[in-house]
Each structure stands twice: as structure tokens, then as C-alpha cells.
C-alpha positions in Angstrom: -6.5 -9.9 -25.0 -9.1 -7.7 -26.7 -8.7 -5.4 -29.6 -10.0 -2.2 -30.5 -11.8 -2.1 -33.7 -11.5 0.8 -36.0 -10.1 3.6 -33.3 -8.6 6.5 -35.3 -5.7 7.3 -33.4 -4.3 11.1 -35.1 -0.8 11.5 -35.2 -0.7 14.0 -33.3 -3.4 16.7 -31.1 -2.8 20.3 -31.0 -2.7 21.4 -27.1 -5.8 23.3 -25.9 -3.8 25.6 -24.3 -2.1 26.7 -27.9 -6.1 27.7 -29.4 -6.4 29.2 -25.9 -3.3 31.3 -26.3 -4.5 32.1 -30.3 -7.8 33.2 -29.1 -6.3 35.4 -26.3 -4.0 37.2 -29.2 -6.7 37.7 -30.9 -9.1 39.5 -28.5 -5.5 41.4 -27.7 -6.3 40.1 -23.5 -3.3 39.4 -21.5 -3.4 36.8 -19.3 -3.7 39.4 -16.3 -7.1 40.3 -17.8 -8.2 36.9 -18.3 -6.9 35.9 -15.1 -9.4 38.9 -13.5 -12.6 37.8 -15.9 -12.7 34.7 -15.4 -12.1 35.2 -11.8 -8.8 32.8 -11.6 -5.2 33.5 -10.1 -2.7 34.8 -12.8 -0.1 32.5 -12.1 -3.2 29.8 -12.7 -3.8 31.1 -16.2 0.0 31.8 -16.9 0.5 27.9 -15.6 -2.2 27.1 -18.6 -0.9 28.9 -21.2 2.5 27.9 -20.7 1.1 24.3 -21.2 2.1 23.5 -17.5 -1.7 22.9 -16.6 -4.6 21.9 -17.9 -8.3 23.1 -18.8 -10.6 21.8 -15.9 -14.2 21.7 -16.5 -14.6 24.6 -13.9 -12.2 26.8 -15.8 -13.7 25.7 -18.9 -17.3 26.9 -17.6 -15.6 30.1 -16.6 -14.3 30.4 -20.3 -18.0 30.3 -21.6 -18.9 34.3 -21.3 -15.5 35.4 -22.1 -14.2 33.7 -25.2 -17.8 32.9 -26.2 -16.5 29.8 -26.8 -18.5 26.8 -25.1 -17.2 24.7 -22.2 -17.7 21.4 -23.7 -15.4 22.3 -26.8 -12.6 23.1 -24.2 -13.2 19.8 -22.3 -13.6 17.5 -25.8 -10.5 19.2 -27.0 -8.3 18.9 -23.4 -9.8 15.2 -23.0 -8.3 14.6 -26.3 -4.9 15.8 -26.2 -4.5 13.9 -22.6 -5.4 11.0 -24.3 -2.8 11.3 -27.2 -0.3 12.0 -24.8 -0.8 8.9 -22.8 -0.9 6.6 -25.9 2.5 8.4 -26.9 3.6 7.9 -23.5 2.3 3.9 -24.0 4.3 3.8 -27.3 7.6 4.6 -25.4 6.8 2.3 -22.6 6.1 -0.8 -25.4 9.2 0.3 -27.6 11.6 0.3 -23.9 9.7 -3.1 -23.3 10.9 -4.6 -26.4 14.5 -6.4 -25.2 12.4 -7.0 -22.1 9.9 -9.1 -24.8 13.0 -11.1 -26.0 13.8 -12.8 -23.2 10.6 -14.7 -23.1 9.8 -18.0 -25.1 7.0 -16.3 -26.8 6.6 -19.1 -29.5 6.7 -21.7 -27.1 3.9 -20.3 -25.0 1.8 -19.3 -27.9 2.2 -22.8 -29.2 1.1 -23.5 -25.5 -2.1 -21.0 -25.9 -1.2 -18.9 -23.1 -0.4 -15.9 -25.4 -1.5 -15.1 -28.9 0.2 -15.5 -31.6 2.1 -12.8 -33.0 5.2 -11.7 -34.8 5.6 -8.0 -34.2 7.5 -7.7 -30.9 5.4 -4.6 -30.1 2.4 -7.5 -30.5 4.5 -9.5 -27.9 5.3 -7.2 -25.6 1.5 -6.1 -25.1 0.7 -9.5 -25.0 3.1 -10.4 -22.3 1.7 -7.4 -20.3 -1.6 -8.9 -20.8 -0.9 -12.3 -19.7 1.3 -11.0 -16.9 -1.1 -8.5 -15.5 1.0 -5.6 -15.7 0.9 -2.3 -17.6 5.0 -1.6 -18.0 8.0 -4.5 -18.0 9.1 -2.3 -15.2 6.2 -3.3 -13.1 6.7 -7.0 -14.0 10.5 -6.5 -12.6 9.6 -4.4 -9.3 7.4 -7.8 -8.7 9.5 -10.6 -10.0 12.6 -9.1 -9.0 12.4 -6.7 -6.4 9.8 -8.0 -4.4 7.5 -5.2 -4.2 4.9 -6.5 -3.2 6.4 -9.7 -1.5 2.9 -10.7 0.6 1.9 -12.4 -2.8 5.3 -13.4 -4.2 7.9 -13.5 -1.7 11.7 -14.8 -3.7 13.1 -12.5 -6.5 13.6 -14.5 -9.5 16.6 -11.5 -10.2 19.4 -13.9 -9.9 17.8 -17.0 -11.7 18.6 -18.9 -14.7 16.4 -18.1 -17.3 14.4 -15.9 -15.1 11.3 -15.0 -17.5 10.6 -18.5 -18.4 9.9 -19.5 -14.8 7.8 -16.4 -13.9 5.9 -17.5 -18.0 5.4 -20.6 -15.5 4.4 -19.7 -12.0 2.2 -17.4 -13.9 0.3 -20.1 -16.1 0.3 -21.8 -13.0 -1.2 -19.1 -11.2 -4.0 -18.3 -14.0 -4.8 -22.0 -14.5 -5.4 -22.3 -10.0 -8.2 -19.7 -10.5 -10.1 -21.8 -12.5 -10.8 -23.6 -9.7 -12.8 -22.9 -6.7 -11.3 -24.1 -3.3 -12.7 -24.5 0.3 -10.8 -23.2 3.5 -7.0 -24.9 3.4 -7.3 -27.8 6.0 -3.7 -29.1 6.8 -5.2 -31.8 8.4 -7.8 -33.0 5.6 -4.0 -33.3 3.4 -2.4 -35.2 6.1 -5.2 -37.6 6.1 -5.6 -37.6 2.4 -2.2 -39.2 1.7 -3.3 -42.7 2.2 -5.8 -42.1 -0.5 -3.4 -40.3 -2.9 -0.5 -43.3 -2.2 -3.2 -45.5 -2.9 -4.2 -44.0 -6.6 -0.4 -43.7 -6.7 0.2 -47.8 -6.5 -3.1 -48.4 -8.6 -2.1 -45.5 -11.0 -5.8 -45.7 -13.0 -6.0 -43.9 -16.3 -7.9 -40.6 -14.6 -5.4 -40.7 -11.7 -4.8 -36.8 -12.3 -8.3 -35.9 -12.0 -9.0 -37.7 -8.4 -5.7 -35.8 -7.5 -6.6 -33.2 -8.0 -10.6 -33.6 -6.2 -9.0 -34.9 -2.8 -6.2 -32.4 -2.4 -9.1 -29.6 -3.7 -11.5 -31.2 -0.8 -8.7 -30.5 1.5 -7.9 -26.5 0.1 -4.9 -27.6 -1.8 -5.5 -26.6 -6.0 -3.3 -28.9 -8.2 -2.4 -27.5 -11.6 -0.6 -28.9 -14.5 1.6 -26.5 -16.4 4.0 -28.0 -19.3 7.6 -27.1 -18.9 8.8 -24.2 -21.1 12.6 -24.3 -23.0 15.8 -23.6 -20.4 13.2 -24.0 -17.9 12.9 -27.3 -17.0 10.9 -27.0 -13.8 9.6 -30.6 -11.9 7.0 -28.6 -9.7 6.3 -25.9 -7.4 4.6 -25.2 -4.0 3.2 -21.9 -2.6 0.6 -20.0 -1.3 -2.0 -18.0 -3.5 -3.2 -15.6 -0.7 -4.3 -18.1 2.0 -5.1 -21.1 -0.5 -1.9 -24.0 -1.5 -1.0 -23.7 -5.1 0.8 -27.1 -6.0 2.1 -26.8 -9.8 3.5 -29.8 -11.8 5.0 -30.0 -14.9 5.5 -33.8 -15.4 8.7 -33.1 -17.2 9.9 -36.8 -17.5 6.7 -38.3 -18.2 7.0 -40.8 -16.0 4.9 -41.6 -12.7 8.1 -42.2 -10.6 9.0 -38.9 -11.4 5.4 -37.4 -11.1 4.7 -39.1 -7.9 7.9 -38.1 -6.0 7.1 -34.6 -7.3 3.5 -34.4 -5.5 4.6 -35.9 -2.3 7.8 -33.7 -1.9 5.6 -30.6 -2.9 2.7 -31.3 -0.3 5.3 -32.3 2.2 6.6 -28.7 1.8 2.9 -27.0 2.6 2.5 -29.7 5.6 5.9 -28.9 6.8 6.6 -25.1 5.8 3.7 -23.4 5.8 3.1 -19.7 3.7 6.0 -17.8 3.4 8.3 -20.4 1.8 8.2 -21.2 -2.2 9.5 -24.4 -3.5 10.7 -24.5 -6.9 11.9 -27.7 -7.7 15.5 -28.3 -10.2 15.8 -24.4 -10.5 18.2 -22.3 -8.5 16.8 -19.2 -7.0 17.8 -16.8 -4.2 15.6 -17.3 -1.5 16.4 -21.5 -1.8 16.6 -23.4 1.4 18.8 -26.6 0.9 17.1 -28.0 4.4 13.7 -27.7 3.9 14.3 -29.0 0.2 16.0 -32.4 2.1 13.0 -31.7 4.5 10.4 -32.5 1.5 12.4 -35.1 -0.2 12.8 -37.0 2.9 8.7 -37.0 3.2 8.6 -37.8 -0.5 10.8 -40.8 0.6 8.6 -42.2 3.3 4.9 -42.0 1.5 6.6 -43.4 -2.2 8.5 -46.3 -1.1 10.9 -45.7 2.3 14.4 -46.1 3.3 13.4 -49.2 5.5 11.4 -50.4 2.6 14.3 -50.1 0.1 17.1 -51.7 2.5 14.4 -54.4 2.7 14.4 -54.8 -0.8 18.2 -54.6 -1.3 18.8 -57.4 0.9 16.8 -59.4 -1.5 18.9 -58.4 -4.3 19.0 -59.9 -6.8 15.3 -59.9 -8.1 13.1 -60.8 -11.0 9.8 -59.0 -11.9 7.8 -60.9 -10.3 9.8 -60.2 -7.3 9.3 -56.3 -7.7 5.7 -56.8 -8.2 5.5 -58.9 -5.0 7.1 -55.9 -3.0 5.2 -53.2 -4.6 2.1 -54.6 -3.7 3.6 -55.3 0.5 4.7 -51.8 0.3 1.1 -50.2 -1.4 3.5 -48.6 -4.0 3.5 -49.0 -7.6 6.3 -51.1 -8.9 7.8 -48.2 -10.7 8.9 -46.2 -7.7 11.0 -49.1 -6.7 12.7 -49.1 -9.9 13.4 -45.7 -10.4 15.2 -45.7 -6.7 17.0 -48.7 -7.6 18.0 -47.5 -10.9 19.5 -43.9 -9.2 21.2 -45.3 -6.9 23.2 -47.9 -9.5 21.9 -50.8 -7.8 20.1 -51.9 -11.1 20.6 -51.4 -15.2 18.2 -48.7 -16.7 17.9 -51.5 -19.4 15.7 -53.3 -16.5 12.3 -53.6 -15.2 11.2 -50.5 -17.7 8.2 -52.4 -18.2 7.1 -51.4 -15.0 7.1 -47.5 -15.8 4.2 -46.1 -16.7 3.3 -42.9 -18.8 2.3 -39.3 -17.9 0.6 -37.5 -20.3 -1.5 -34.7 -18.6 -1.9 -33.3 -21.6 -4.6 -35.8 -22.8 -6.5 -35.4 -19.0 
């Protein structure tokens, strides 16, 4: 966010219309005169000298032989008093804004980078416009709550849990897709991309967030990594930035089980549900639908490691690790996929096959 360097900003600007009325008195005119030599309505010069209007450059012109006063002190003077009025006006607005400032993790996303630092909530709040993209926290709520312009964001986050840390989130998410540039959205470029994205899934290489992120981009999909914010605790998010696929992953557990599931549910929802529906995954929100959520986790299911797979695998319970290894590599999975179903459905102690679990840190990619 820039600063202005140095801008005197007076406490307050007398009204042009006040010197006007001054210089009337003192030429003993009534506006009824001045109305007739300047050639102008009365009710148009009562309107200004009641403060109700204000000094065009036309009337200003028209002032020139009459007052003997020139146009351009008439304009500097009405230009300034319009602009003190608006930063008056913009000092309200911030000071209404400043409970609205408080409900954001503002630390936490500094800390982050999205925001500056700063202490002053006056700083905050105009940072949070900034960052945002909005000039009043009542134009952040008409879009993140009432859905007034719903062709670009189409739930209201009204009703949710911590509702300003998830809109800190989508919109991170939203400034970090247009960093990248991304062709035509191809749904049938992502279908046929899975068996390369399961296959980086089993092999899980150390730059296995990077080619992610190129194959689903070849196929118009943008992949984005935002970290999760406090009473936020978002897994990952699908929807549509105008016609390009926004996928958004937090990586909250730090584990691939957990990342992977998270990708395949999330493209399964822009394969299976098109634009208009959102997906926000482990946060309540209005506009939820519980079948197209079972919808995505049931395609997250089949390309991680299937039902079939699993009853497979259960039936050859119990097993050792080099069992789990030898399944992994029939099923093209990655060993840790099977232990984290195994180990949510009870059918094996948390205390075993950790080993096979491997770390996410997107922060180092």
C-alpha cells in the first residue's frame, strides 16, 4: 500500500461559497443582481450561497468581470474544500470501520506478509481496505455477505464462523491465482491429467507441489497455497475466478494423506460441479451442499486408494510394513494414504506405520 509523502492536510477549508457571500456584502449585490450579471438563475446563485452547490468552472468564468476576481482562484479554492470534505468524509468511514478492523487476525496475516504491519487500528483498517480491494468495510460486507455482486462470489459468508478470517483466505488465495497466467479451462486436459497427478502422488518427489501445480495450470486449473489463519482452519477450496478454476490449499495437517485427499476432492468438485458452486472444505457456510461434498469425497476415494482397494487390504489384515509397501505400490498409491484410511476408520493404532507419512511444507516450495 503506498503512502503519501509530506501532503499537508489543513484542519479544516473555509467554503468558497462563504468568500463568495463576503465579497457580495461587500460590493452591497444581492444575489438577484448577481444572478442577472452573471447571467445565472437566482435560485442557482441562492443554491451557492447557501452552500447547497458548488462553483463550476463555467460560473467561475462568469465571476471574472463581476467580482474582478479570477476564475482559477474560485476553482483552486472549490477544488480544495471538496477535497477536505471527502478526507473528512474518509476519516468517518475509517473511524466506523474500526470494530469492523477487529474482527480480522491482523497480526497473523502481517506475520504472513499479506498486510503491513501496523498497530494503529486506523493503520489496519486502511490496510485491510487495501488488501481487500474495497474503499468502505460496508463494501467488503455488501460482497462477502450480501452477495452483491454474486457473478464473482456467489455464498455469503454472513452466517459463518469466523467469517473475516475465511474471506483474509479466499482473498490471499485469490491475489496469489493472479500471479499466474492460465490457458483456456480444459475439463478434459484435468480428467486426463489425474493419472499423472496420482502418479507424483505415490512417488511424492521433493518438488511434488511445483509439477502440481504446471499440469493442472496446462489444463486451466491455477493451484495456490495459502497457510491457514487462527479459528480458521480451512483444508482447501474450489471455485471459479471468472471462467478460470481457482484450487486453494492450506496443507493444514502437513501431511500428504491429508494434502492429497484435499486436491483430489477439490478437482473432483470442478469436474463434477462446474462454476456456480464453491467448496470450502471443514468450514460451515450457507450455501453448503452436503451431496456434492459426498460427491467430491467419494472421487477423492477412488483416485487415492478405493473402497475395493481398501476391503482388499482389510481382508489381509493383519499386516507388517512391508506388506503396506507391497499394496501401495499394486494400487500406484503412496503408502501413506493407506495408513491414514486405516487409521480413521480404527482398523489400525495411530502409534503404527507413521513412518510411512511424509511431510508437507509448502512453505519451503
Amino acid at each position: 500500500m503506498g503512502n503519501v509523502i509530506n501532503q499537508y492536510e489543513p484542519e479544516s477549508v473555509t467554503p468558497p461559497y462563504k468568500t463568495l457571500v463576503e465579497k457580495l456584502k461587500e460590493l452591497n449585490m444581492g444575489n438577484k443582481e448577481f444572478a442577472i450579471r452573471v447571467g445565472k438563475p437566482e435560485k442557482t446563485i441562492s443554491a451557492l450561497t447557501q452552500g447547497k452547490s458548488a462553483i463550476t468552472a463555467d460560473m467561475a468564468v462568469k465571476f471574472e468581470d463581476v467580482l474582478q476576481i479570477p476564475a482559477s482562484f474560485w476553482l483552486t479554492r472549490q477544488r480544495r474544500y471538496d477535497e477536505y470534505r471527502a478526507r473528512v468524509k474518509r476519516t468517518q468511514e475509517i473511524e466506523q470501520a474500526k470494530e469492523w478492523a477487529r474482527g480480522f487476525p491482523y497480526v497473523k496475516m502481517a506475520n504472513f506478509g499479506w498486510v503491513p504491519p501496523a498497530r494503529k487500528v486506523e493503520e489496519q483498517v486502511m490496510a485491510l481496505f487495501n488488501f481487500f480491494g474495497v474503499s468502505t468495510h460496508k463494501s467488503w460486507e455488501a460482497y462477502y455477505f450480501d452477495q452483491a455482486l454474486k457473478v464473482s462470489f456467489r455464498i455469503s459468508l454472513a452466517h459463518t464462523n469466523e467469517a473475516m478470517a475465511v474471506a483474509a483466505w479466499l482473498r490471499q488465495g485469490e491475489l496469489k491465482a493472479k500471479e499466474q497466467n492460465a490457458p483456456k479451462y480444459d475439463a478434459q486436459a484435468l480428467k486426463k491429467s489425474i493419472a499423472s497427478l496420482r502418479k507424483i502422488m505415490a512417488e511424492h518427489p521433493n518438488d511434488f507441489f511445483e509439477q502440481v501445480q504446471q499440469i493442472c495450470l496446462a489444463a486451466g486449473v491455477k493451484v495456490v497455497y495459502t497457510p491457514c489463519l487462527p479459528k480458521a482452519p480451512v483444508h482447501g477450496c474450489a471455485r471459479w475466478i471468472g471462467d478460470t478454476p481457482l484450487i486453494q490449499l492450506s496443507a493444514r495437517y502437513k501431511t500428504n494423506d491429508k494434502f492429497w485427499f484435499t486436491l483430489f476432492h477439490e478437482i473432483g468438485h470442478l469436474l463434477l460441479h462446474g462454476k456456480k458452486y464453491i467448496s470450502i472444505e471443514n468450514i460451515s457456510y450457507h450455501d453448503q451442499d452436503n451431496e456434492k461434498e459426498r460427491e467430491a469425497d467419494s472421487f477423492a476415494v477412488k483416485n487415492t486408494f478405493s473402497l475395493s482397494q481398501e476391503q482388499e487390504l482389510i481382508e489381509a489384515l493383519p499386516l507388517k510394513g512391508a506388506d503396506i509397501l507391497r499394496f501401495a505400490e499394486k494400487f500406484e498409491t503412496h503408502p501413506a494414504l493407506i495408513i491414514g484410511r486405516l487409521h480413521r476408520k480404527g482398523l489400525l493404532q495411530y502409534s503404527v506405520g507413521r513412518e510411512f507419512m511424509r511431510p508437507v511444507y509448502l512453505e519451503e516450495n
